[in-house]
C-alpha positions, -999 to +999 in steps of 0.1 A: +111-285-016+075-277-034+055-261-002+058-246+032+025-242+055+032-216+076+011-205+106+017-181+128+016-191+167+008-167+202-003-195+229-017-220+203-012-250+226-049-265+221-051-263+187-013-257+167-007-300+173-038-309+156-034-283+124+007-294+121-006-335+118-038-324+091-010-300+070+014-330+072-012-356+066-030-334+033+010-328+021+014-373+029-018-383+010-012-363-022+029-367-023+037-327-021+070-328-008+065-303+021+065-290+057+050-272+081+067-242+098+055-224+131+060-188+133+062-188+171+052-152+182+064-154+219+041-183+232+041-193+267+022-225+268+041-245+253+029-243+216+070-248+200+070-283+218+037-296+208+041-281+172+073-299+173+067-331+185+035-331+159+062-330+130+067-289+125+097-268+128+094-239+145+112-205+142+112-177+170+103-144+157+108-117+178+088-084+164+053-088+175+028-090+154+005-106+130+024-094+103+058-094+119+051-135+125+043-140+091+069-124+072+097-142+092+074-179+088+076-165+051+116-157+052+125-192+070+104-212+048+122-239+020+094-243+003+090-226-040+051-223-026+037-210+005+006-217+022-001-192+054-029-203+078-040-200+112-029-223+140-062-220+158-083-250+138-104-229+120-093-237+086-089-271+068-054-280+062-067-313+050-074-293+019-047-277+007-045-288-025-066-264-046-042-240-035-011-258-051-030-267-084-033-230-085+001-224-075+018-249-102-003-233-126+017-198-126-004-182-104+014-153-079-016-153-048-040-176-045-069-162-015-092-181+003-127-172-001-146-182+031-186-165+014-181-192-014-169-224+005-190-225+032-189-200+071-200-229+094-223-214+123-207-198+153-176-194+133-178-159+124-189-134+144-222-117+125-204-083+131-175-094+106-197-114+087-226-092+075-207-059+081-169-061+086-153-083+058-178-075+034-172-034+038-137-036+038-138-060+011-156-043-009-135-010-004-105-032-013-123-041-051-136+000-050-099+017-047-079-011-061-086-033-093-092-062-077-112-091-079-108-102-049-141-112-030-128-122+008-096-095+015-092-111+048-094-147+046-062-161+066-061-195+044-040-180+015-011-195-012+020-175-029+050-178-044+072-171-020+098-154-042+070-131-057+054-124-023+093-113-008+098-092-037+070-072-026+085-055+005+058-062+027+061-037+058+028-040+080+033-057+115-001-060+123-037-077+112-035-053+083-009-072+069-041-095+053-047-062+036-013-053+023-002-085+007-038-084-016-029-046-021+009-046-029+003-078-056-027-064-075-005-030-076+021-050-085+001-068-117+009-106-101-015-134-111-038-132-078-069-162-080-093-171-055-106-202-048-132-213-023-126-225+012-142-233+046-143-217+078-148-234+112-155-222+145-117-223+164-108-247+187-097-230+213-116-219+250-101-181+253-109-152+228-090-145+197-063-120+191-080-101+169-095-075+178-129-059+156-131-024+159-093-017+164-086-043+136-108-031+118-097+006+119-064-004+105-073-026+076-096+007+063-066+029+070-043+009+052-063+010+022-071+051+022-034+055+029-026+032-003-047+051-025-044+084-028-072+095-055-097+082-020-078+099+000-077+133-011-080+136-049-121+126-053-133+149-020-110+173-030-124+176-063-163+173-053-152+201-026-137+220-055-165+220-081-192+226-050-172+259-040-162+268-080-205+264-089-217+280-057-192+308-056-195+317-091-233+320-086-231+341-057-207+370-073-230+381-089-255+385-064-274+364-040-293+330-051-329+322-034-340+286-033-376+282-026-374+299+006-339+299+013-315+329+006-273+327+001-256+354+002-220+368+007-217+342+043-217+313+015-195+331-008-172+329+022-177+293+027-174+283-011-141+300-008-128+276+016-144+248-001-125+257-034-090+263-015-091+230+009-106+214-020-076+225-044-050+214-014-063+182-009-059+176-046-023+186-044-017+161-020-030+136-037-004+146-063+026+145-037+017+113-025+014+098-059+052+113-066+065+104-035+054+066-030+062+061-064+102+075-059+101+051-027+090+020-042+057+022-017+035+025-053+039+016-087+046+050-109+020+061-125+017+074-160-007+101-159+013+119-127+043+111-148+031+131-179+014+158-158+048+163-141+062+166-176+035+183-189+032+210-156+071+223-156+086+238-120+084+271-148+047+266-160+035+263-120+052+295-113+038+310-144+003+297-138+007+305-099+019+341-109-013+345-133-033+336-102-020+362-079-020+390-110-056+383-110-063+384-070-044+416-071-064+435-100-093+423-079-082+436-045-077+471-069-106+468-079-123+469-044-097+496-035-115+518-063-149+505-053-142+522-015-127+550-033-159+559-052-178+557-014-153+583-004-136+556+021-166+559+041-182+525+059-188+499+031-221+478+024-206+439+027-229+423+005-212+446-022-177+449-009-169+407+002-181+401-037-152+415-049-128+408-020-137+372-014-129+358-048-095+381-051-086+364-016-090+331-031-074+338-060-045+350-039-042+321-016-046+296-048-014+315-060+011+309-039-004+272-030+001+263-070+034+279-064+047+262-034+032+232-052+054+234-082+083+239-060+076+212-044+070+186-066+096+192-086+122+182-055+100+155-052+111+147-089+148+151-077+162+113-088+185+102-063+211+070-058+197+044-040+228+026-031+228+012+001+263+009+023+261-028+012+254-018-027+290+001-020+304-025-004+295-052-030+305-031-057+343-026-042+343-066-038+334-072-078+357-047-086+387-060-063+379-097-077+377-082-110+413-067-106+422-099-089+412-120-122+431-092-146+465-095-122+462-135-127+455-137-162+482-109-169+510-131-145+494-161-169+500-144-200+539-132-191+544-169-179+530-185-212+556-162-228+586-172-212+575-208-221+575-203-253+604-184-257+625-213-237+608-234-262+620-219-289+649-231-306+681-211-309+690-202-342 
């Protein structure tokens, strides 16, 4: 079978009837062999019968979700190709095909784009339409290197083989998100192709959900890219407290009629250690998602690991706290010369505040090291059925040697009987 249309279902009864018969109808006209499969969600309206009688099959999925219903639609489907859309009339299944020509022409993902083919009025809210998709859309193209011009359009094609092999894990509206995400990350063919958008054809409000949806389509995509997440502020936060604390040390800095003193050294302190912290963890995440599969490896934290030994972090982190401690010396000798009597701060914080930092820096760049390099650990990833399916091979395998072996001892006896007495 060439293509599956799957659509997810939750109370679809005035609209899933009409999108089965125009899927089945597009499939009919242009002789795709085909069918339509209805993700039912749960629905209590009757949608399974209508889809049914209309010509679909329909598979229960119990996990609710957006996502959850799609991925088992995606599982249960026959079909080499997919085609995911949504049971509520909005999109044309009477126009599938561009999607398949796509599809049969080696491409991985094949998105909807509903800016280019036409938002009919009333069909889009303006708060998605003018702020919404085209944010988070263009967040998507920002973090990831994508091309991709409508991340959330619901009319989309796939291989289904290349789309499984993904791992998809989101059970929610974000899974839009994820599937665009996981196969650019991935380096599959991913095309877009225009499309239409109508307003649905049903009387109660849709499932989704704007500002909660919302939410969790922009926190998928800080928590899939770590140099957003933490690397880029923690470096702006770094150089900002590196430039500003510098300055200070040697004395305060006047602006026109503004005046920093020892108070901002104190602040470009903490800029420069959560700054330095947040860029660790950008490191961690980048070695952990890669060991479990969540992102592809990356080369440059690959040859930084190699590069930055669990003995050159230590080194570095013990160069750190030598220097914090000659400077917290040197502030000891400073009090000295006042006799240990009371201390101007302007002086005393100029020597105290950077050794602190230094200090704290240390043992962070330690505990770092340490850190990463159990992240590095490699470990098996062989699953009780791995095991399992291993002992079966190698039972079968000593199965096949016993045969051939009782073979070999029978052929002999053959052929000795055979052979004629002298």
């Amino acid at each position: 079978m060439e293509l599956t249309v799957v659509m997810p279902c939750l109370n679809e009864a005035e609209t899933v009837e009409v999108c089965v018969r125009k899927a089945l109808a597009c499939m009919e006209e242009h002789g795709v062999q085909g069918e339509v499969l209805i993700a039912d969600n749960g629905s209590t309206d009757g949608s399974q019968q209508l889809a049914r009688e209309a010509g679909a099959r329909v598979v229960h999925v119990e996990e609710k979700g957006y996502g959850n219903a799609l991925m088992g639609g995606i599982r249960a489907a026959r079909g080499k190709y997919v085609i995911m859309g949504d049971a509520d009339d909005s999109y044309d299944f009477t126009s599938l095909m561009p999607f398949v020509e796509q599809l049969r022409d080696g491409a991985d993902l094949v998105m909807g784009n509903r800016f280019k083919g036409g938002i009919a009025p009333g069909a889009m809210p303006p708060l998605h339409r003018y702020l919404g998709n085209p944010v988070l859309s263009f967040v998507g193209r920002l973090f990831f290197p994508s091309v991709i011009g409508d991340f959330h359009c619901g009319l989309r094609g796939f291989r289904r083989d290349s789309i499984l092999r993904l791992g998809l894990q989101t059970s929610g509206m974000e899974f839009a998100s994820e599937m665009v995400v996981r196969s650019t990350l991935a380096k599959l063919d991913v095309r877009e192709v225009p499309t239409t958008l109508s307003p649905d054809g049903r009387s109660r409000p849709p499932h989704l959900r704007s500002w909660r949806d919302g939410w969790r389509h922009l926190r998928f995509l800080l928590l899939y890219s770590p140099k957003w997440l933490f690397f880029y502020p923690g470096l702006v936060m770094m150089i900002l407290g590196l430039v500003a604390g510098t300055a200070l040390t040697f004395g305060p800095v006047e602006i026109g009629e503004l005046a920093f003193d020892v108070d901002t050294l104190v602040g470009s302190s903490a800029l420069v250690v959560i700054g330095f912290q947040a860029v660790l963890f950008a490191v961690f995440t980048k070695v952990y998602a890669a060991e479990e599969g969540f992102l592809p490896e990356s080369r440059r934290i690959r040859k930084l690991i190699d590069i930055v030994s669990l003995e050159k972090g230590l080194i570095a982190g013990g160069l750190l706290a030598l220097a914090g401690v000659v400077g917290l010396v040197m502030s000891l000798v400073h009090w000295q010369v006042r006799s240990f009597g009371e201390l101007d701060p302007r002086e005393s914080l100029r020597l105290v505040v950077p050794s602190a930092t230094a200090l704290v820096m240390s043992f962070q760049t330690i505990f770092a090291a340490l850190f990463v390099s159990i992240l590095g650990i490699r470990r098996s990833r062989e699953t009780s059925m791995d095991v399992a399916a291993q002992a079966a091979e190698e039972a079968a395998e000593a199965v096949t040697r016993e045969e051939a072996a009782k073979k070999e001892a029978v052929e002999a006896v053959a052929s000795e009987e055979s052979t004629p007495a002298p």
